[in-house]
MDTraj code that builds the backbone (N, CA, C; nanometers):
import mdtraj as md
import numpy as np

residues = "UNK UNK UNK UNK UNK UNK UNK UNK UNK UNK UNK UNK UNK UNK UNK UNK UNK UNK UNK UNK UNK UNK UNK UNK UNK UNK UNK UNK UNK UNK UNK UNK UNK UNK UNK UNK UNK UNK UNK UNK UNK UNK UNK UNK UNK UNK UNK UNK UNK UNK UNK UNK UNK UNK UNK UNK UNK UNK UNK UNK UNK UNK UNK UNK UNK UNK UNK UNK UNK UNK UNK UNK".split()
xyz = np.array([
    [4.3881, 18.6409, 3.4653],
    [4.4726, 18.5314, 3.4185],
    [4.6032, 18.5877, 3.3644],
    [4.7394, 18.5019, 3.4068],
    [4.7765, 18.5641, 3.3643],
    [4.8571, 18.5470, 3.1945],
    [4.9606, 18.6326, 3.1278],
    [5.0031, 18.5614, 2.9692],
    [5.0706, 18.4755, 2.9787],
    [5.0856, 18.3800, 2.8975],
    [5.1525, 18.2479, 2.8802],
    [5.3335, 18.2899, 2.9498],
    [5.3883, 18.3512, 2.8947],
    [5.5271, 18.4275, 2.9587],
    [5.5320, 18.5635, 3.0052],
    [5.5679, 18.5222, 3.1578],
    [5.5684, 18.7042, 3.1683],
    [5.7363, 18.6813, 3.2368],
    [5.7994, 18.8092, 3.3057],
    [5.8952, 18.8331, 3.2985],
    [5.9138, 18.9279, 3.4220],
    [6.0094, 18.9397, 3.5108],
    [5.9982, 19.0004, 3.6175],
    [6.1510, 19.0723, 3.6051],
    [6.2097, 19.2184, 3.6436],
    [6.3196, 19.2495, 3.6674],
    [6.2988, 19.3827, 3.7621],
    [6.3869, 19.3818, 3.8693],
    [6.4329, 19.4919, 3.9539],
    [6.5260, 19.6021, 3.9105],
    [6.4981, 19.7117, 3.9267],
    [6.5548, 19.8147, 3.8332],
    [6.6038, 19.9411, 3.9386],
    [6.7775, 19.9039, 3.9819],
    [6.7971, 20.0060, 4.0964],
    [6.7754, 20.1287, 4.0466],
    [6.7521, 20.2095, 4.1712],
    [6.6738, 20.3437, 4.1710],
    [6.8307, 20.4258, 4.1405],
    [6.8585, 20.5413, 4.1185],
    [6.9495, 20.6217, 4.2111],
    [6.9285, 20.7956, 4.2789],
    [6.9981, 20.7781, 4.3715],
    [7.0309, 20.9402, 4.4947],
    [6.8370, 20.9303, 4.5086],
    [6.7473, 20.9997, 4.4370],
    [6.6335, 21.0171, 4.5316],
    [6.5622, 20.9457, 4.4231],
    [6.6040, 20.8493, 4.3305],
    [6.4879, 20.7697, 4.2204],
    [6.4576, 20.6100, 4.2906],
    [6.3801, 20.6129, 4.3303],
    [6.3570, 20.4860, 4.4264],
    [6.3855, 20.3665, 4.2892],
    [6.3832, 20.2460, 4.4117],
    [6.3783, 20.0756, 4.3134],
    [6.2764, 20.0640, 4.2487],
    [6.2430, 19.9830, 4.1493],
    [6.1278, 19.9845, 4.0889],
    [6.1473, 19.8083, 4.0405],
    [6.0250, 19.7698, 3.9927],
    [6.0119, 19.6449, 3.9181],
    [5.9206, 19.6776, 3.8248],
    [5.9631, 19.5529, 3.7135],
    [5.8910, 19.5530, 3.6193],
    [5.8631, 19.4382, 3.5731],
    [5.7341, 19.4375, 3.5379],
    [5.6586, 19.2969, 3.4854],
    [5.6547, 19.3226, 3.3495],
    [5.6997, 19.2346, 3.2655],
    [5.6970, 19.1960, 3.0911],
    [5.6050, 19.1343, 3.0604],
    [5.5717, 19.1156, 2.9417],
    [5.4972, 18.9406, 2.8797],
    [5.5944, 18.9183, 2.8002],
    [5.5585, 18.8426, 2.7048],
    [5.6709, 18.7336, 2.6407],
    [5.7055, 18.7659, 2.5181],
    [5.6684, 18.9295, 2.5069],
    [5.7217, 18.9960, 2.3765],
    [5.7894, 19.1442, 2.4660],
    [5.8400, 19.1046, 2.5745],
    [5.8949, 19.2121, 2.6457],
    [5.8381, 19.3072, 2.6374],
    [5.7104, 19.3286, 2.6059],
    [5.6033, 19.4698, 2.6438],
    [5.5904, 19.4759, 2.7888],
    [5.5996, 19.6288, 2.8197],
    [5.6063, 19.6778, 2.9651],
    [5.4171, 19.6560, 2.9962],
    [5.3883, 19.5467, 3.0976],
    [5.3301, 19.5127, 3.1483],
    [5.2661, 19.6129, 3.2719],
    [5.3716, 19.5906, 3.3573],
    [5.3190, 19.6835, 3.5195],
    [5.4758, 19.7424, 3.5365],
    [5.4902, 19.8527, 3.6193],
    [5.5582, 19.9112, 3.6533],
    [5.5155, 19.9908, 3.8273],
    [5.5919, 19.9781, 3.8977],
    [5.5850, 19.9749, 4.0127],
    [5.7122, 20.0084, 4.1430],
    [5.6769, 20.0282, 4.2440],
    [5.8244, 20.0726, 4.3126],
    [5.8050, 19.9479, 4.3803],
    [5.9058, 19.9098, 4.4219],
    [5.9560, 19.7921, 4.5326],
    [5.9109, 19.7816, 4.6268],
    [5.9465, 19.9301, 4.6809],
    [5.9256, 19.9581, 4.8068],
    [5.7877, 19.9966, 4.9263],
    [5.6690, 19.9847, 4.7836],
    [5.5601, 19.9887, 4.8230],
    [5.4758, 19.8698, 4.8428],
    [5.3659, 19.8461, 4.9495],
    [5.2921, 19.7107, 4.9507],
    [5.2323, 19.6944, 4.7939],
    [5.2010, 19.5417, 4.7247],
    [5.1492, 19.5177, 4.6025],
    [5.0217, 19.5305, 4.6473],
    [4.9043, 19.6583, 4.6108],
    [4.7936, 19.6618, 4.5904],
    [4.7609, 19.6918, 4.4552],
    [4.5740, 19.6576, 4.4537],
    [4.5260, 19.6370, 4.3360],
    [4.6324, 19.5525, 4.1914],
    [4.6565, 19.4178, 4.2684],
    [4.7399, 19.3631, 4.1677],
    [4.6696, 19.2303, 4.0572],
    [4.5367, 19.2449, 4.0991],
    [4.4497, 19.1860, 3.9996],
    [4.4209, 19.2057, 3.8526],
    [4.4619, 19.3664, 3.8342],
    [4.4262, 19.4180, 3.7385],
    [4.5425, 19.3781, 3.6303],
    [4.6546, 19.3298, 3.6977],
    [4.7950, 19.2527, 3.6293],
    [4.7560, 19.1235, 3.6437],
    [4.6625, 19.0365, 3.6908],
    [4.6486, 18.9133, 3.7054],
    [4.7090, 18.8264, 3.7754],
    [4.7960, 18.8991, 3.9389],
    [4.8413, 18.8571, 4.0442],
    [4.7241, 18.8721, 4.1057],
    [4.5600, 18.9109, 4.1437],
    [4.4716, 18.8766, 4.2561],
    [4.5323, 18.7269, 4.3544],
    [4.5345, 18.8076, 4.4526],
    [4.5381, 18.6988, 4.5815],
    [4.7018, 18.6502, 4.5725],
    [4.7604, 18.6429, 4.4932],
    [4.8895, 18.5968, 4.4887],
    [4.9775, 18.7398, 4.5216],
    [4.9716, 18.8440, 4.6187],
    [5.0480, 18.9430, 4.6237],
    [5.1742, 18.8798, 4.7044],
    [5.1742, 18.8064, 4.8538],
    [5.2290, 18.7758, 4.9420],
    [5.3771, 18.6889, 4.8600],
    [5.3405, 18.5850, 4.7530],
    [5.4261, 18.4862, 4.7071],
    [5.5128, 18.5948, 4.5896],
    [5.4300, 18.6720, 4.5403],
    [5.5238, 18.7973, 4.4563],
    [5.5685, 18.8825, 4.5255],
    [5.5677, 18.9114, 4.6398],
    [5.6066, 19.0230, 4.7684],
    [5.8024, 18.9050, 4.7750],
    [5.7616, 18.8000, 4.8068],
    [5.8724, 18.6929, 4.8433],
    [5.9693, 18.7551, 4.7233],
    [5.9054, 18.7041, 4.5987],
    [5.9671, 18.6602, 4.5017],
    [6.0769, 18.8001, 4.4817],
    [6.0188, 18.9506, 4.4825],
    [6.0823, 19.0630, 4.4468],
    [6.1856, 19.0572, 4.5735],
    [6.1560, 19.0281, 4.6940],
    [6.2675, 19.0548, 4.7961],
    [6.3829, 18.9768, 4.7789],
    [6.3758, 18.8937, 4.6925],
    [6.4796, 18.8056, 4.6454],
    [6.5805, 18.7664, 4.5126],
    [6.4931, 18.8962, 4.4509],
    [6.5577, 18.9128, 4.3386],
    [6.6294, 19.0186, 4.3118],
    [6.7686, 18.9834, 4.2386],
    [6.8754, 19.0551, 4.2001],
    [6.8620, 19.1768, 4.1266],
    [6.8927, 19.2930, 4.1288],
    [6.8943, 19.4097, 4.0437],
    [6.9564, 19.3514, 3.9503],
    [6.8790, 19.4116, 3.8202],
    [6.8811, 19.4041, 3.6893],
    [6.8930, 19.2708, 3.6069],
    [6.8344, 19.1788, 3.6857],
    [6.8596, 19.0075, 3.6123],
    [6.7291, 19.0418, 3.5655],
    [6.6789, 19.0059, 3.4436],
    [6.5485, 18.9601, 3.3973],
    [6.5540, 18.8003, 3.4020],
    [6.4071, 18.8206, 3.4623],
    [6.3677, 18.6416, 3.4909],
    [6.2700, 18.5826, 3.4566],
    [6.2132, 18.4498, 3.4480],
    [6.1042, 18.3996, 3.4124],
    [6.0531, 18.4288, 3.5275],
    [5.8909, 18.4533, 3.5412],
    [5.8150, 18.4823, 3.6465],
    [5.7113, 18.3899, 3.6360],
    [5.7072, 18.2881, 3.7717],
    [5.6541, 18.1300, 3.7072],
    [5.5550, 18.1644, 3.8982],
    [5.4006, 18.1873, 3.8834],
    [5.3674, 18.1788, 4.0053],
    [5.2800, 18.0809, 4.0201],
])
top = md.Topology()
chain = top.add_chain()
for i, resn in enumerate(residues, 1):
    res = top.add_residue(resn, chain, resSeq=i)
    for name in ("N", "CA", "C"):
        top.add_atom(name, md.element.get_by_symbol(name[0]), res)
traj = md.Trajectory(xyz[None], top)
């Protein structure tokens, strides 16, 4: 399940530091941390199970360095 607010932001990489994202909760504690550029597995353990595909969307569409509400 997941916390009442969580928080999603893309975090450009640079020269050989790949993209990364990051998932918050609603006291901006670092949640998950992750590269972009890899498929979302084992994402249950963050409380995305089964919802990888609609958060796969959501990161390909989001702006480097905006923090956002993450509403799935």
């Amino acid at each position: 399940m997941l916390p009442l607010g969580m928080y999603i932001i893309k975090v450009k990489g640079k020269a050989k530091i790949p993209d990364y994202i990051q998932l918050r909760d609603d006291s901006f504690v670092l949640v998950a941390y992750f590269r972009a550029d890899r498929p979302l597995k084992n994402m249950e353990k963050y409380g995305f199970g089964g919802k990888e595909q609609h958060l796969a969307k959501i990161i390909e569409g989001l702006p480097f360095g905006k923090l956002q509400k993450l509403s799935l």
